[in-house]
Backbone bond lengths (Angstrom), bond angles and torsions (degrees), N, CA, C in turn:
res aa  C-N    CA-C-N  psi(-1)  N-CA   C-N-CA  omega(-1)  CA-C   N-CA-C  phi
1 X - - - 1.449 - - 1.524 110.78 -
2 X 1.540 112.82 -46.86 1.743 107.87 -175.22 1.637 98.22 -64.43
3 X 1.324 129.87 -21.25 1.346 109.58 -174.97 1.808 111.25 -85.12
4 X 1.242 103.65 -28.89 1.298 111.77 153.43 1.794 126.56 -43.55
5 X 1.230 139.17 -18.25 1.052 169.14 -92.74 1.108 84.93 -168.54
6 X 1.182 121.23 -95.66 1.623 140.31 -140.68 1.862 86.86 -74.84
7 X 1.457 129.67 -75.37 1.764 99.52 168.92 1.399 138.30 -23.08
8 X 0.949 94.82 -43.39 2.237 109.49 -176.85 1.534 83.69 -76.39
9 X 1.081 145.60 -10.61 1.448 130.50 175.67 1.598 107.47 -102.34
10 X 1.434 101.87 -55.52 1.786 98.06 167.23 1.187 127.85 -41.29
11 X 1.438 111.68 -44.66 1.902 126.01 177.96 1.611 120.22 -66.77
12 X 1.344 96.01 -28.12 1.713 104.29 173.16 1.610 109.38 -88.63
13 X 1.345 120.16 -23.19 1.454 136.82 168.46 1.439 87.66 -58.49
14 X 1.561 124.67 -77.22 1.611 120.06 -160.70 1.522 96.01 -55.67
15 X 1.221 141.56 10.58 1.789 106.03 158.94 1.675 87.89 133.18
16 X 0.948 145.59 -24.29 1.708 123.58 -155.76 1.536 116.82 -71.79
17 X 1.467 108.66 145.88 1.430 85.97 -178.25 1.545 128.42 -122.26
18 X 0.895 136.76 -146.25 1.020 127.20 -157.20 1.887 144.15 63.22
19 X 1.556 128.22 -134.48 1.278 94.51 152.08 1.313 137.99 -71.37
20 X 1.043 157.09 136.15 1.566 147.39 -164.68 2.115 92.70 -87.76
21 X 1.559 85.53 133.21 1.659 86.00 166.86 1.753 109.68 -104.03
22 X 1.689 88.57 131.59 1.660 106.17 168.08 1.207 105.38 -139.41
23 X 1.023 104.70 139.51 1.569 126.23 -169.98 2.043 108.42 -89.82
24 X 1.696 83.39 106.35 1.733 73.87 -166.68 1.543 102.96 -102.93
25 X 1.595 101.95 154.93 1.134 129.73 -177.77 1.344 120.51 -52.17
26 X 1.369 134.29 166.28 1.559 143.49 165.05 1.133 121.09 -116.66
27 X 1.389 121.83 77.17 1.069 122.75 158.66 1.569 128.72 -66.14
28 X 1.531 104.45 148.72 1.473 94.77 174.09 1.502 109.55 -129.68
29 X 1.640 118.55 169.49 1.502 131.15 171.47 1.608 94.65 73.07
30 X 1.721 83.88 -146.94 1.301 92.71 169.81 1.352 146.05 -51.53
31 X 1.158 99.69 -1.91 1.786 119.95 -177.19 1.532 124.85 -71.90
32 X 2.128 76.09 -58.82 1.659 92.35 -178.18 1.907 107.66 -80.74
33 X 1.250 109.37 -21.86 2.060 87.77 160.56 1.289 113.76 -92.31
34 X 0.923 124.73 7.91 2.209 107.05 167.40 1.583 78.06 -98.98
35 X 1.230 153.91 -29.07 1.557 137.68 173.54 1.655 108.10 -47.97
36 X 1.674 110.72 -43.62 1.422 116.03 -167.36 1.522 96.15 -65.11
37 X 0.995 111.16 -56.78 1.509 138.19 -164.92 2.085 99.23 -50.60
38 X 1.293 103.16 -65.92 1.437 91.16 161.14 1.339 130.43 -42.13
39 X 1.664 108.14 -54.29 1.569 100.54 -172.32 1.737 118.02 -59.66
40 X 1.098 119.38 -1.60 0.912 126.89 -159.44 1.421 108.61 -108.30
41 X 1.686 130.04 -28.89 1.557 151.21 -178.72 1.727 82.71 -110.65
42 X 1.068 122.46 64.98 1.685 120.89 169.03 1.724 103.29 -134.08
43 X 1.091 132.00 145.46 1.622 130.41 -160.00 1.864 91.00 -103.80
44 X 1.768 83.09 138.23 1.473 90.21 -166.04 1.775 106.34 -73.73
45 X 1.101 117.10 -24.70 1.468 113.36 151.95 1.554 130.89 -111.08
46 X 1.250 115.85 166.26 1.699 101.99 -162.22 1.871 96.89 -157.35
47 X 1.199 109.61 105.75 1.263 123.98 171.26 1.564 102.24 56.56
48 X 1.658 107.38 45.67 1.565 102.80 160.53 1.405 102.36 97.95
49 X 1.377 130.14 -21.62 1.365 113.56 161.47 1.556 111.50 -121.29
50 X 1.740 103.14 168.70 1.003 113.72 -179.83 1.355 121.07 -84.52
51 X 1.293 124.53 171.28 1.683 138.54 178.52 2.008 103.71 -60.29
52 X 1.314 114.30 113.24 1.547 125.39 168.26 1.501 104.36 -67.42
53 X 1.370 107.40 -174.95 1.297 110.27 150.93 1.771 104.97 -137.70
54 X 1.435 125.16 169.06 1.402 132.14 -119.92 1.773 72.67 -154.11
55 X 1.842 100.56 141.32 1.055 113.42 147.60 1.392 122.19 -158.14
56 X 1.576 137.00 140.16 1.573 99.98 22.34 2.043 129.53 -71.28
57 X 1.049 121.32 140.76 1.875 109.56 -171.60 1.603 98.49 -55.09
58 X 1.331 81.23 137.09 1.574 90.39 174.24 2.194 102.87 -154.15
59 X 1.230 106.66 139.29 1.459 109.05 169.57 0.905 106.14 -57.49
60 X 1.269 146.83 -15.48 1.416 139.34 176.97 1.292 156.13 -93.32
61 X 1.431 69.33 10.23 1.421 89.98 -161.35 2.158 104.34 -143.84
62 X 1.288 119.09 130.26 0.981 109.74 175.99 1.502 114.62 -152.46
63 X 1.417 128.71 138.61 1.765 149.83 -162.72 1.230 131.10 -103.02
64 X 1.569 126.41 84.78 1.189 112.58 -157.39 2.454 90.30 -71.08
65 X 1.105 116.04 169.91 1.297 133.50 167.32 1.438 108.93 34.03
66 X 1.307 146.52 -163.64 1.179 130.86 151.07 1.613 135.60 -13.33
67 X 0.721 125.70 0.18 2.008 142.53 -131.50 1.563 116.30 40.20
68 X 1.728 98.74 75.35 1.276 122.88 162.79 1.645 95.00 -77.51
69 X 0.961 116.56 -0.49 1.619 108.10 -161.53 1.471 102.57 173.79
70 X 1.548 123.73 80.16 1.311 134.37 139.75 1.360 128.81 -52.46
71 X 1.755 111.42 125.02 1.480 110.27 174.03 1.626 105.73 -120.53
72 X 1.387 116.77 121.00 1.639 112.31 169.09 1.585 117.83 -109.81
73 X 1.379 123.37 112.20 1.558 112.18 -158.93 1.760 85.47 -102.31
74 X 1.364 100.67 160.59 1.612 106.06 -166.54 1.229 122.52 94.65
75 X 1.391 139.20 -4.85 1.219 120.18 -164.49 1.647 112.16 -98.84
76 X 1.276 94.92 164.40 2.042 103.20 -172.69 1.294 97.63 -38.34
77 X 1.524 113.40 166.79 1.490 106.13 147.70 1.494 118.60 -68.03
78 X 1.405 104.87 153.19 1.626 108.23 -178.50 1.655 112.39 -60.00
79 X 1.498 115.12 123.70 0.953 127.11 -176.87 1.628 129.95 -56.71
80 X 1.542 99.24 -26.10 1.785 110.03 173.96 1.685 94.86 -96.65
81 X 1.258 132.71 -7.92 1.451 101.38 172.32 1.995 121.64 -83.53
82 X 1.092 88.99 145.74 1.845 113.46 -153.47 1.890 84.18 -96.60
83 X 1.222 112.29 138.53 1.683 116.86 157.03 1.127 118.76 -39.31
84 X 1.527 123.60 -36.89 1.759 120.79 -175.06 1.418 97.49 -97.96
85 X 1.241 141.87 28.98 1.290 135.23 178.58 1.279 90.94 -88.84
86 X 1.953 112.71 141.70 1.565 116.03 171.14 1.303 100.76 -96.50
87 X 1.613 109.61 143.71 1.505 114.09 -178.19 1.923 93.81 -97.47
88 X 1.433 99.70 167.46 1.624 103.32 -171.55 1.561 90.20 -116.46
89 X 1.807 101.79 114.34 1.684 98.60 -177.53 1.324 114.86 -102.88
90 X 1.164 114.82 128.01 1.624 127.04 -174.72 1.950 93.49 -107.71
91 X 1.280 111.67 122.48 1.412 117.87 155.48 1.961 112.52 50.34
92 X 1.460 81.99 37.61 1.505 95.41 176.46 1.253 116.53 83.90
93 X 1.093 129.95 7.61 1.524 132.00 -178.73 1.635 118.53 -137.71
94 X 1.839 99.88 120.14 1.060 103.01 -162.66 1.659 108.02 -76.14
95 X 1.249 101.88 141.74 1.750 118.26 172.10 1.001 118.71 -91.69
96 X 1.755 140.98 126.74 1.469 119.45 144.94 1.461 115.65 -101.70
97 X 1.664 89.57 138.31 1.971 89.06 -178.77 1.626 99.48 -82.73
98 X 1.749 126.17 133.40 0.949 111.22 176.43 1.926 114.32 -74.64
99 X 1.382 130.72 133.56 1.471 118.73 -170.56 1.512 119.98 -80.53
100 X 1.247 114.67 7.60 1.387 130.93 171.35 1.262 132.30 -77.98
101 X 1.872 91.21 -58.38 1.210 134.67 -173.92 1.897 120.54 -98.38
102 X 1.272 116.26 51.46 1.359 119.95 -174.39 1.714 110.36 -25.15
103 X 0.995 132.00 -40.67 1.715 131.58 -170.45 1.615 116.97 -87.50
104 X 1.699 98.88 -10.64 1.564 106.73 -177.33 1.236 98.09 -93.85
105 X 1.431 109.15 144.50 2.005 137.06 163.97 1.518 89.30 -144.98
106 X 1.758 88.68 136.87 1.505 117.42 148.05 1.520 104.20 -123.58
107 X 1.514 94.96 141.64 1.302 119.29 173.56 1.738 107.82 -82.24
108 X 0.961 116.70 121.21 1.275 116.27 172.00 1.811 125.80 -107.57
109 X 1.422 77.83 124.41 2.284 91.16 -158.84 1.386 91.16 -148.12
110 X 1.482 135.89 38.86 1.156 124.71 163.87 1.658 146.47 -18.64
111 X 0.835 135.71 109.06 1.487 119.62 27.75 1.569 108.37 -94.47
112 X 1.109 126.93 6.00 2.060 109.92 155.31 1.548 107.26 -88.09
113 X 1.279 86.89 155.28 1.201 95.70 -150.27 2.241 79.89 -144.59
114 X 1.777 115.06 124.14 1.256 94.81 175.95 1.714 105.51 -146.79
115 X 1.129 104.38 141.96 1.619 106.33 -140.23 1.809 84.67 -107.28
116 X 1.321 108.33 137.53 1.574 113.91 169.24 1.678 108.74 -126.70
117 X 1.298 97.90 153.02 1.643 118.57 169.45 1.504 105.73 -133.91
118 X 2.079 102.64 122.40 1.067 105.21 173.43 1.328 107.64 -117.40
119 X 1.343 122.09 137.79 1.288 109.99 167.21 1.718 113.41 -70.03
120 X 1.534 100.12 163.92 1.293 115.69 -179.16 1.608 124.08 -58.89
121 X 1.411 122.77 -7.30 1.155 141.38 -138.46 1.772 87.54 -112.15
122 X 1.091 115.13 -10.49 1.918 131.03 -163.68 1.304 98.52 -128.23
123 X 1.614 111.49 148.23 1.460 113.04 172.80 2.058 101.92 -88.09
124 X 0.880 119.51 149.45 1.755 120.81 -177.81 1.139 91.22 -73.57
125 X 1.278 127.32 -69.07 1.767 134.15 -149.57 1.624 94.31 -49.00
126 X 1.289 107.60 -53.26 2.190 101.35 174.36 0.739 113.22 -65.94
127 X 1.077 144.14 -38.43 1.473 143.83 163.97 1.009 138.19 -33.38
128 X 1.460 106.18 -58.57 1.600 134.14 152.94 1.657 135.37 -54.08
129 X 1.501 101.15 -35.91 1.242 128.89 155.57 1.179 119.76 -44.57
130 X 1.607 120.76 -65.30 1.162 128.72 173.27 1.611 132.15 -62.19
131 X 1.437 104.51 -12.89 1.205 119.33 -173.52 2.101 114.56 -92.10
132 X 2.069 89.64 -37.25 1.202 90.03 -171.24 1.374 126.58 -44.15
133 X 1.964 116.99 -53.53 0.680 131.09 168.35 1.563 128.20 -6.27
134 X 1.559 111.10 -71.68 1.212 127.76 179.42 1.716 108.91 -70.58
135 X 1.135 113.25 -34.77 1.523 104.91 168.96 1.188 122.66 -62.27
136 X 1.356 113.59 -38.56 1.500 126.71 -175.63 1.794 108.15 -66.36
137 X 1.645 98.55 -29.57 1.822 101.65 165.69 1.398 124.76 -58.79
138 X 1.038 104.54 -42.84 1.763 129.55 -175.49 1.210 121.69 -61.45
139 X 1.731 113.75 -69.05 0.865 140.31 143.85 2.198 136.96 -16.73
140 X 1.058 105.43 -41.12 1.362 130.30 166.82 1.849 94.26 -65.94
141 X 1.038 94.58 133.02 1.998 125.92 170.66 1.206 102.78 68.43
142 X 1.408 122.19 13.81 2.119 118.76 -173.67 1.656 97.24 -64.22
143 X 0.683 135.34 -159.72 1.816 152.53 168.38 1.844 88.94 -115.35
144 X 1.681 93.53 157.02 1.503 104.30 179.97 1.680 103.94 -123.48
């Protein structure tokens, strides 16, 4: 399914327009309201574009421009990251770069867990930057 995900994000990357489809996650408990809670502390523009809209709608999910920049909050932990993997921390919040997937980051704030796609057209590290912030809101009092 996450690779399912990550196409519906590539295909809206190649150009389509309208709503962009991403397939959003199910979070539950405490997960899925600091997810609400994010979408909501998320900047209505983000490295030059504005907020898309996403279908099917989901709180969990939110698109800056075409999906120049997919966000899915809730998702598993990333399945190729290893315990000794170093995460890259921007502004207190750990990142994993996926090594497959050059445009994929998960934020790692266990148990949330929030997965980004940037296109190439954006630097990540600003990107990420801008994002930590609000994760780092969310994130605070979860269970580990």
């Amino acid at each position: 399914m996450r690779a399912a995900a990550v196409l519906m994000i590539l295909l809206a990357l190649a150009g389509c327009g309208g709503a962009v489809q991403v397939e959003p996650p199910a979070p539950q408990g405490e997960v899925a309201a600091a997810c609400v809670k994010l979408a909501g502390l998320l900047p209505k523009t983000l490295d030059g574009v504005e907020r898309g809209t996403s279908t099917p709608e989901s709180p969990y999910v939110v698109v800056w421009g075409e999906a120049d920049i997919a966000l899915r909050c809730g998702v598993p932990r990333p399945a190729r990251m290893a315990a000794t993997d170093q995460l890259q921390e921007i502004d207190g919040v750990g990142w994993y770069a996926d090594p497959e997937k050059p445009t994929l980051f998960t934020a790692v704030a266990a148990p949330l867990y929030v997965e980004v796609t940037i296109a190439g057209t954006h630097v990540a590290p600003e990107v990420l930057a801008d994002l930590s912030g609000a994760v780092t809101k969310v994130s605070k009092g979860l269970g580990g």
